[in-house]
C-alpha positions, 0 to 999 in steps of 0.5 A: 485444408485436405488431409489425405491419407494413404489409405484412401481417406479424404477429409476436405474442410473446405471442398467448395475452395477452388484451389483445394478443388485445383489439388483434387483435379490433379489427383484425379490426374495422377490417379488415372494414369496421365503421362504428361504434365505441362508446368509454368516456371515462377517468373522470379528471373524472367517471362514464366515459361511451360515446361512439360514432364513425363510421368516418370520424370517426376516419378524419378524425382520422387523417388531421389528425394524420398532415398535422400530424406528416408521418406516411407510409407506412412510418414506425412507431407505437409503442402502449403506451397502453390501446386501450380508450380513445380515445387508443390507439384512435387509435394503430391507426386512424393506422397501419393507414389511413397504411400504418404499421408498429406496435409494440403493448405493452401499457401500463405505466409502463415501455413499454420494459421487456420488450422491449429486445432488439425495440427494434432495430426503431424504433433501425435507423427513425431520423426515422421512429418516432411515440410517444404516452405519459403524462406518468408513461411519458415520465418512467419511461423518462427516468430509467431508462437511455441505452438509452430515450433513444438510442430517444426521439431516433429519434422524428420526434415524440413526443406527450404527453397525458392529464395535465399536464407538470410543470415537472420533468417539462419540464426533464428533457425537454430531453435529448431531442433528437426534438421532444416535444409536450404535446397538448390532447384529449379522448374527445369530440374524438378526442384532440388537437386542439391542441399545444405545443412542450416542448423545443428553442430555440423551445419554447412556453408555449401550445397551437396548434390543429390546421388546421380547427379553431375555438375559442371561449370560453363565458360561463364562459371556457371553451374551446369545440371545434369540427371536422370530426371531430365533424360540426363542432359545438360541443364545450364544455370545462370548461377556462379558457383565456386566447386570445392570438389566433387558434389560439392559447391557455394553460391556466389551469385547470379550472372544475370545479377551483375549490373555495370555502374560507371565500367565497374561490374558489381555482383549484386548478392555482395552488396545484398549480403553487407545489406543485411548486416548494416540492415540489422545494426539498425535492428531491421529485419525486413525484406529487401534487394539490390538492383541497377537502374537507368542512369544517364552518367554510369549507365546504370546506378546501385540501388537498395529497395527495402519492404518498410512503411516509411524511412528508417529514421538513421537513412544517414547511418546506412549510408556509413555502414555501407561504407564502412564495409564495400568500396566507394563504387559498390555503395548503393547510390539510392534507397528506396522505400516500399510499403509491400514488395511485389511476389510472383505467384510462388512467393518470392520478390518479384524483383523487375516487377517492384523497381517497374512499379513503384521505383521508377516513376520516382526516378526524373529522366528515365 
């Protein structure tokens, strides 16, 4: 862990780590006064690619986000997202330009384990702590123990991103009693640029972009960004969005995620989203995906790759649940077991990389 406070004051327990090493060589950086910063996009949708921003790109990213959350001088950071990519890297930029202290671990799924007896310094800062994590941190540390909880509700908001919140995953959310946000963001758009309430009374079911930033929808009716922050030009996602009305709108999913089978398109979030329900019935909470493979006679097929040891024993009563709620075509023709899916560096399913490695070589004629 490195504590940083603003003051000054760094107190590193374990200085000979190479990636608290890496977090110090960025500060030196920053701290210099360099004006370009080169970052690698995640991988999770495509070959990871450099994007290099200004100094004052994510000095105005910063400042969005500190205005949008009331982040202040004094109030602390909590980092246990990899500073190699744009979302950690970010996390550094907010403290050391608001004037925050910083908590930095280095990432796991536990961001707590290891460090229990330094939790003191975000429990005595109640209202006043920042938290950042994945949807996989934010579930670790609700199922481990009170101890993270009492630690979650001193937030004064908690952001999650990288990956969808599942259903699940929003339900046990609701213990919390700090405000948590799902956010909408990318490498090119300097993380979030849009949030939706995920717990309390007035919780929502659509994002809300940040103030300043405009959106759009292509001819593909995909979300199209633009922002101070990216020298107010037009970023193009590949995300289907529905816009309920202006700085508002819902995910419907991902163009790239819609597969062909046998001339029927199918948007591989629906399935997914039925998945977690028929999934949950049979009281399995792990981790899964849709995805279409090769196949000789519908072009491609509908699988479900699900993170388990070894089949669930109902393989049957799956196949009637998801029956029971989609039509014929959009049932997955196969599943799959996987002891542990693949990530990319940045936690999420890596998706292409999985179905390479471990789903493909089971499949005859491909």
């Amino acid at each position: 862990m490195i504590f940083l406070e603003k003051d000054g004051t760094i107190i590193n327990t374990a200085p000979n780590n190479l990636y608290y090493q890496k977090v110090m060589k960025f500060k030196e950086a920053w701290d210099l006064g360099q004006q370009n910063f080169t970052i690698h996009t995640s991988g999770s949708t495509g070959i990871p690619k450099p994007i290099t921003f200004t100094r004052l790109q994510l000095i105005e990213s910063a400042y969005l986000t500190a205005k949008t959350f009331n982040l202040r001088e004094g109030d602390t950071a909590f980092c246990c997202l990899s500073v190699d990519y744009i979302a950690g890297m970010m996390m550094l930029v907010r403290a050391f330009e608001i004037g925050m202290d910083l908590i930095i671990v280095e990432p796991t799924s536990s961001p707590f384990t290891g460090i229990e007896k330094h939790l003191y310094l975000l429990n005595s800062n109640r209202g006043r702590n920042f938290f950042a994590f994945v949807p996989l941190q934010i579930q670790t540390l609700l199922e481990e123990s009170e101890r993270s909880l009492e630690t979650l509700n001193s937030a004064k908001a908690i952001l999650i991103g990288g990956a969808s919140v599942s259903d699940s995953l929003e339900e046990q959310i609701q213990k919390i009693n700090a405000p948590v946000y799902a956010t909408y963001g990318m490498t090119e758009t300097l993380t979030h640029i849009a949030i939706k309430l995920l717990n309390g009374p007035e919780k929502e079911d659509f994002f809300t972009v940040l103030e300043g930033i405009e959106i759009a929808q292509d001819e593909r009716e995909c979300l199209k960004i633009k922002l101070k922050a990216t020298d107010d030009e037009w970023v193009v996602t590949n995300d289907i969005v529905e816009i309920l009305e202006e700085g508002k709108f819902r995910l419907v999913g991902r163009f790239d995620n819609i597969i062909n089978s046998g001339g029927v398109k199918i948007q591989l979030e629906k399935v997914e989203k039925i998945g977690e329900q028929v999934l949950a019935e049979l009281a399995f909470q792990g981790r899964f995906f849709a995805y279409g493979v090769p196949d000789n006679k519908l072009g491609q097929k509908l699988i479900l790759v699900v993170e388990s040891k070894k089949p669930l024993s109902n393989g049957n009563q799956i196949g009637l649940s998801f029956s029971e709620k989609l039509p014929k075509f959009e049932i997955p023709k196969e599943i799959f077991f996987v002891e542990k899916l693949i990530e990319t560096p940045t936690g999420k399913i890596d998706k292409i990389k999985t179905v390479n490695v471990y789903v493909l070589p089971q499949i005859p004629n491909i």
